[in-house]
C-alpha positions in Angstrom: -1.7 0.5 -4.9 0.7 3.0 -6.2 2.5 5.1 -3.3 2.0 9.2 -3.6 2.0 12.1 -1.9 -0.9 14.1 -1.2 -0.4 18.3 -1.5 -3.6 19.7 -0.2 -1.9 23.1 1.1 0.1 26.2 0.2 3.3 25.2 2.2 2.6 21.6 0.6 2.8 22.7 -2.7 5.6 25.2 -2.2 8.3 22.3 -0.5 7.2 20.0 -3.7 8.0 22.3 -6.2 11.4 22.4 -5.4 11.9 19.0 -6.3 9.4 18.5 -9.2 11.7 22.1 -10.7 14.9 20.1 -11.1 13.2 17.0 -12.9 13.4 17.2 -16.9 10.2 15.3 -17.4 7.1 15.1 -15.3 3.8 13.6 -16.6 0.3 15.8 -15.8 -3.4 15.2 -15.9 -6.4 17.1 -14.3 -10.1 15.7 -13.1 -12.4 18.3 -13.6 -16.5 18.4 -12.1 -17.8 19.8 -15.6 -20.6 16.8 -15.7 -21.8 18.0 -12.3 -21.8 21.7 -12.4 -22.7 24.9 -13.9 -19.1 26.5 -13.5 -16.6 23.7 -14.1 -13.3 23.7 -12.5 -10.6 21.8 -11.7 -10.8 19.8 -8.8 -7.6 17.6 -9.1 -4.0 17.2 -10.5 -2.1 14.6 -10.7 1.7 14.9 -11.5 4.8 11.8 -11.9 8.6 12.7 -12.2 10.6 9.1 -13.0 10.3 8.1 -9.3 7.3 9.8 -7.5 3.6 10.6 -7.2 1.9 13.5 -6.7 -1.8 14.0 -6.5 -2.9 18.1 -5.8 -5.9 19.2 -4.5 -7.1 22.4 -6.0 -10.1 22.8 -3.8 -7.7 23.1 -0.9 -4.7 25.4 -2.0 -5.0 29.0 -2.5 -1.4 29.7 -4.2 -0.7 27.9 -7.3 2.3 30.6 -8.0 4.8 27.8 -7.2 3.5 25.2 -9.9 3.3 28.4 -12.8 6.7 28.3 -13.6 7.6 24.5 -13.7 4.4 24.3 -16.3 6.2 27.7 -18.1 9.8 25.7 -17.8 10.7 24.9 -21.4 13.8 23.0 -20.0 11.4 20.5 -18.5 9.1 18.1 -20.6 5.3 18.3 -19.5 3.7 15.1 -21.0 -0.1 14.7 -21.2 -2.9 12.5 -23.0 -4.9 14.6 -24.9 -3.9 18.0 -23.2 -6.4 20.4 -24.7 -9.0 19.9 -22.0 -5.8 20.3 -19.8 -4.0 23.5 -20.9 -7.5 25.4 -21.2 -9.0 24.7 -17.8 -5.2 25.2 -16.2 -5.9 28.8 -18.0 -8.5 29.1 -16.3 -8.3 28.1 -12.7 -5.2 29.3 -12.4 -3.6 31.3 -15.1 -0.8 28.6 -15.8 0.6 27.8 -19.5 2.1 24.9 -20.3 5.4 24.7 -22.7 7.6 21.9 -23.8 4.7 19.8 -24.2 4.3 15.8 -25.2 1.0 14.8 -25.8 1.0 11.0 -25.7 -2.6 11.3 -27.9 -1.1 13.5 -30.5 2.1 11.3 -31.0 -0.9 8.2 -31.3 -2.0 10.4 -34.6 1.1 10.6 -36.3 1.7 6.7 -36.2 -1.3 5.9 -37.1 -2.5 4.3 -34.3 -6.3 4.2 -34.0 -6.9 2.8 -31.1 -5.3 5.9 -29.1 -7.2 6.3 -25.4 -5.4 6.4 -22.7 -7.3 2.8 -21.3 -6.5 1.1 -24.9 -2.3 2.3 -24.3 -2.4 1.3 -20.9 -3.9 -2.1 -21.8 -1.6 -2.5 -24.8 1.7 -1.4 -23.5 1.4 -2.4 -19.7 -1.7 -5.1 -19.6 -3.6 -2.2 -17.2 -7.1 -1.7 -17.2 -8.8 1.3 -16.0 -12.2 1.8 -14.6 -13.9 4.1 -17.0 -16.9 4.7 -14.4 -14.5 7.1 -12.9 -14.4 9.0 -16.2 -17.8 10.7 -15.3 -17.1 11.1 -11.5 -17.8 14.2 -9.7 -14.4 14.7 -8.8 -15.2 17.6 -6.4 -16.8 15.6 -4.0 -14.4 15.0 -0.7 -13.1 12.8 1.1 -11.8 11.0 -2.5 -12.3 7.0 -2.3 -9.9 4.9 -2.1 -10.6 3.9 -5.9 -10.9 7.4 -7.2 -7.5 7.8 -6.0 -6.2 4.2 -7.9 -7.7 5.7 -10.7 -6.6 9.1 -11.0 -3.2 8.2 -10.6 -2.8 5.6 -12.6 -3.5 8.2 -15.3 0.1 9.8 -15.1 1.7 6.5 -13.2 2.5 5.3 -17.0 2.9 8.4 -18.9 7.0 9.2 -18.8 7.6 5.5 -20.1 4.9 5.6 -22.8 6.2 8.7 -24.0 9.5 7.2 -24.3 7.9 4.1 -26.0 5.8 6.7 -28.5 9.0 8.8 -29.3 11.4 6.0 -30.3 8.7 5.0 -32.2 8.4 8.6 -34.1 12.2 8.5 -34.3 12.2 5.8 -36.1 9.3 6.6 -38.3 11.2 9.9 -39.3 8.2 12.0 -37.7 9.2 13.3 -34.5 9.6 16.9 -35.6 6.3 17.1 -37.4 4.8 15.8 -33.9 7.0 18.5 -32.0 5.6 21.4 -34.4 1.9 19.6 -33.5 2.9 19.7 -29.4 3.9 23.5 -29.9 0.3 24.7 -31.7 -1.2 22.7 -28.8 0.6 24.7 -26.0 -1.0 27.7 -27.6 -4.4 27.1 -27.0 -6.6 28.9 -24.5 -9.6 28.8 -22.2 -12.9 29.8 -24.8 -15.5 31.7 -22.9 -18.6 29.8 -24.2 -21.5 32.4 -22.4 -20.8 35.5 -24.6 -23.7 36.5 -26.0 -25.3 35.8 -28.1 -25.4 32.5 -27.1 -26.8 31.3 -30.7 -23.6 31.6 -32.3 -22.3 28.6 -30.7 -25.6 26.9 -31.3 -25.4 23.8 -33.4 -27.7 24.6 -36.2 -28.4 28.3 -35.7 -27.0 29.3 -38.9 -29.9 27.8 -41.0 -32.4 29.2 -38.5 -34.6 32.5 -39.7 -34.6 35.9 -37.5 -37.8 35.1 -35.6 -36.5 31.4 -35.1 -32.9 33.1 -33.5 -35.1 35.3 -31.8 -36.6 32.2 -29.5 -33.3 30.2 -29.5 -31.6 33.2 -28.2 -34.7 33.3 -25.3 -34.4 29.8 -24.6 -31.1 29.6 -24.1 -30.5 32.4 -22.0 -33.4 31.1 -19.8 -31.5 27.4 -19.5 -28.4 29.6 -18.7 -30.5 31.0 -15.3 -31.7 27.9 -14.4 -28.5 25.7 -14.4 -27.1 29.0 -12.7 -29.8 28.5 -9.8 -29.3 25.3 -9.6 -25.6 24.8 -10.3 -25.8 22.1 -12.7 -24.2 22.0 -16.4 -26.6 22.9 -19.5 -27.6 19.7 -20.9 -28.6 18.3 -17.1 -31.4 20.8 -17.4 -32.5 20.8 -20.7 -30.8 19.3 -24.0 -29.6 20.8 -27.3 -32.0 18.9 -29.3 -35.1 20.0 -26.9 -33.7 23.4 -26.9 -34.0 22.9 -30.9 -37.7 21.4 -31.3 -39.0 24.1 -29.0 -37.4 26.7 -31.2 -38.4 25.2 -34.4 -42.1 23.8 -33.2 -42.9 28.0 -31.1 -45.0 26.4 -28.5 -46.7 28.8 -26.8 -49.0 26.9 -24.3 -48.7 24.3 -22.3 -50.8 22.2 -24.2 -48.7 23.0 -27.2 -45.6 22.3 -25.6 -47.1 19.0 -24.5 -48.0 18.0 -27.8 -44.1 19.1 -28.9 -42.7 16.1 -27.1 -39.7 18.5 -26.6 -39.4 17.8 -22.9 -40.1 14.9 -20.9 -43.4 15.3 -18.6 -41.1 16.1 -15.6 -39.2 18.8 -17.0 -42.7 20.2 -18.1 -43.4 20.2 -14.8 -40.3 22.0 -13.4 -39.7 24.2 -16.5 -42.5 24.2 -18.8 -43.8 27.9 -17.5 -40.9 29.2 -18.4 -40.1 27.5 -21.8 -43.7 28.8 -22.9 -42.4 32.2 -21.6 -38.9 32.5 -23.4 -40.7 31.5 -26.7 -43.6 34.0 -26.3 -41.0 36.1 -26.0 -38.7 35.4 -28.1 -42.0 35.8 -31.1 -42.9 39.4 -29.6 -39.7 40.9 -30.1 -39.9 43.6 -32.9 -38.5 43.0 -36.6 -36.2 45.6 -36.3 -34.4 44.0 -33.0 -34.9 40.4 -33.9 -31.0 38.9 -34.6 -29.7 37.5 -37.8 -26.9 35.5 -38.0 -23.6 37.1 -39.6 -23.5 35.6 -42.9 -19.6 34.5 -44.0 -18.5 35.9 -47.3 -18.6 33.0 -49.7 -15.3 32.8 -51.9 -15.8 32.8 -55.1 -15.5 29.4 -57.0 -13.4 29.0 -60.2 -14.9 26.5 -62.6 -12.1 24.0 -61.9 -12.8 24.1 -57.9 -14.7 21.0 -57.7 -12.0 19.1 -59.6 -9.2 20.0 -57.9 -11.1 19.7 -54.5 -11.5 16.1 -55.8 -8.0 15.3 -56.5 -7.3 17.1 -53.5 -9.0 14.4 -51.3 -8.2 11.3 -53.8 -4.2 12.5 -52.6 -5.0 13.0 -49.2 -6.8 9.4 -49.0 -3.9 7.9 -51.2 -1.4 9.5 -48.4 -3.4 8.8 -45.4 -3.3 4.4 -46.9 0.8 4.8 -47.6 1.8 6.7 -44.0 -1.4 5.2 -42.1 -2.4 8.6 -40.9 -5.7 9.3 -40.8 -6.7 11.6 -43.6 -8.5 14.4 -41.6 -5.8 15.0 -39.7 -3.2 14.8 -42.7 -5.5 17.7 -44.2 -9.5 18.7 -43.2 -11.9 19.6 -45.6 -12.0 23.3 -44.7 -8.2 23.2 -45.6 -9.2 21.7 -49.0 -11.7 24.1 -50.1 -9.2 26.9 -48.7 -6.6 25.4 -51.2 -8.9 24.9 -54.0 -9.6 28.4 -54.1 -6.6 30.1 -53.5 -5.1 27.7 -55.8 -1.4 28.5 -53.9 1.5 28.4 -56.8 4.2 27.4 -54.2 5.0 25.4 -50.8 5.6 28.7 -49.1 2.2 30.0 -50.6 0.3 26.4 -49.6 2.0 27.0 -45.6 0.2 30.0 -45.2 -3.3 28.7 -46.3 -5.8 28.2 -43.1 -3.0 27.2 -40.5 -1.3 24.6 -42.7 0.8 23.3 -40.6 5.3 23.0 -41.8 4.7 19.0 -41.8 1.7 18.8 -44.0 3.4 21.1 -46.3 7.0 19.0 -46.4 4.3 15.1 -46.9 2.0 17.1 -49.2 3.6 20.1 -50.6 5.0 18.6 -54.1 2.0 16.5 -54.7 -0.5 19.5 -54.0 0.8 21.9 -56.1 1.5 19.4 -59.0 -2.1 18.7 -58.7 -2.9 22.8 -59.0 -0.9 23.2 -61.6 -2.9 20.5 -63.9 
């Protein structure tokens, strides 16, 4: 078992700090309860410097105004695996920003290694295997087990000498700086609200859905919303996306009806089957006038040659993605494709300000973009 130290208070936290503040690198992950509960939060951190380790315990520690600016330090490298979970629920919880960032998953992408989870690199690089049953733990539950602990710091136990392994490795490779410019745009992302309403425009599927049909999606969904409220459990432990879908698209409005829907299982019938019936009745009585459409995006307009150079487009991005052996979404997504096709960009500096075009995709495809645009 790996030794650490456990920080479950204030002063904890506060002595710590002073000694994770001088480090220059310190490897971070969180454990979150979002499988278990309506309002997710983080319910442990774990931390490394090059010698110790640190598990924290959110649900006990009030003051996280010590840990704020060692995240905020850009004179100390914060290494994660896959940080975007990370940096938005540390938004949060606890208003806390990471810079300096490596992300040990991002670095993965640019040498094209696709075998990039955190189990597969510990298995490769240090023969480790990690229990995934802990990946879907409620991590809020106390006191933490004996393996919950193993687990969770075994996480970050490994991190500061893979990230050395995965930067000589994009030193070498001549990529480290297009990773870098990658770690920076990840710093910058934020916690996302997902209950603003309405809650059909982060619907799978709403878009192709009529005004009457948004009408009861919008009524289901706000009903789900109560119930997992009342009964603090997350969304799809109450009732699924797709169920959510058949019932908008099928309008039962008895039981019978919702019976012969196969929609829901006969023992969510039972616990929520009144009140499905009810959203949709609803949901169909609303008036025309207040019924919801969804925003329609201004289609840009096509030039004849769109198609063709959307084509060659992806014929260069799969001919890249086989010479660097990056994969070709991430060299350049579809969205960025179209994008280009249309605006038909005449120079680099043009093509970097298309849909977030990042500086590296412009210095691997720049040349070869616009040659292609100019034919």
């Amino acid at each position: 078992m790996i030794e650490y130290t456990l920080i479950s208070s204030n002063k904890d936290l506060k002595n710590q700090c002073r000694y994770l503040e001088i480090q220059k690198q310190i490897a971070m992950d969180i454990e979150a309860d979002s499988m278990h509960h309506f309002k997710e939060r983080v319910c442990l951190i774990q931390m490394a410097d090059p010698e110790r380790h640190y598990l924290i315990d959110p649900l006990t520690i009030s003051d996280f105004s010590p840990l704020k600016p060692i995240c905020e330090n850009s004179a100390i490298t914060k290494i994660f695996h896959g940080a975007d979970f990370d940096i938005r629920s540390l938004d949060r919880d606890f208003d806390i920003k990471i810079s300096n960032l490596f992300d040990t998953e991002i670095a993965c992408r640019f040498l094209g290694i696709q075998k990039r989870s955190l189990a597969a690199l510990l298995k490769k690089h240090f023969n480790l295997n990690l229990d995934k049953r802990f990946q879907k733990t409620d991590w809020s539950q106390r006191p933490l087990s004996k393996q919950m602990i193993d687990y969770s710091i075994n996480d970050v136990a490994y991190l500061i000498e893979l990230a050395s392994i995965l930067k000589k490795k994009l030193i070498d490779a001549g990529r480290l700086e297009w990773a870098m410019e990658e770690f920076q745009l990840q710093t910058e992302v934020r916690y996302d609200k997902n209950d603003e309403m309405p809650l059909f425009m982060k619907f799978k599927g709403a878009g192709k859905m009529g005004r009457e049909s948004l009408a009861i999606l919008e009524s289901l969904l706000q009903m789900r919303v109560r119930i997992a409220k009342e009964k603090n459990l997350p969304l799809f432990k109450i009732i699924s996306a797709e169920s959510i879908t058949a019932m908008t698209l099928r309008k039962p409005q008895s039981m019978n009806e919702l019976k012969q829907s196969n929609a829901l299982s006969p023992k969510q019938i039972t616990m929520y089957g009144d009140r499905c019936i009810k959203a949709v009745v609803q949901g169909i009585a609303m008036s025309k006038e207040k019924m919801p459409s969804y925003p329609k995006k201004r289609v840009p307009e096509f030039q004849s040659t769109a198609p063709e150079k959307i084509n060659a487009l992806k014929n260069l991005r799969e001919s890249m993605s086989l010479k660097t052996g990056i994969e070709p979404g991430f060299l350049m997504n579809n969205a960025t494709i179209a994008a280009v096709a249309v605006a038909l960009p005449s120079s680099e500096e043009e093509f970097l300000h298309i849909n977030g075009t990042r500086q590296w995709q412009v210095e691997l495809l720049g040349k070869e973009v616009i040659q292609i645009l100019n034919e």
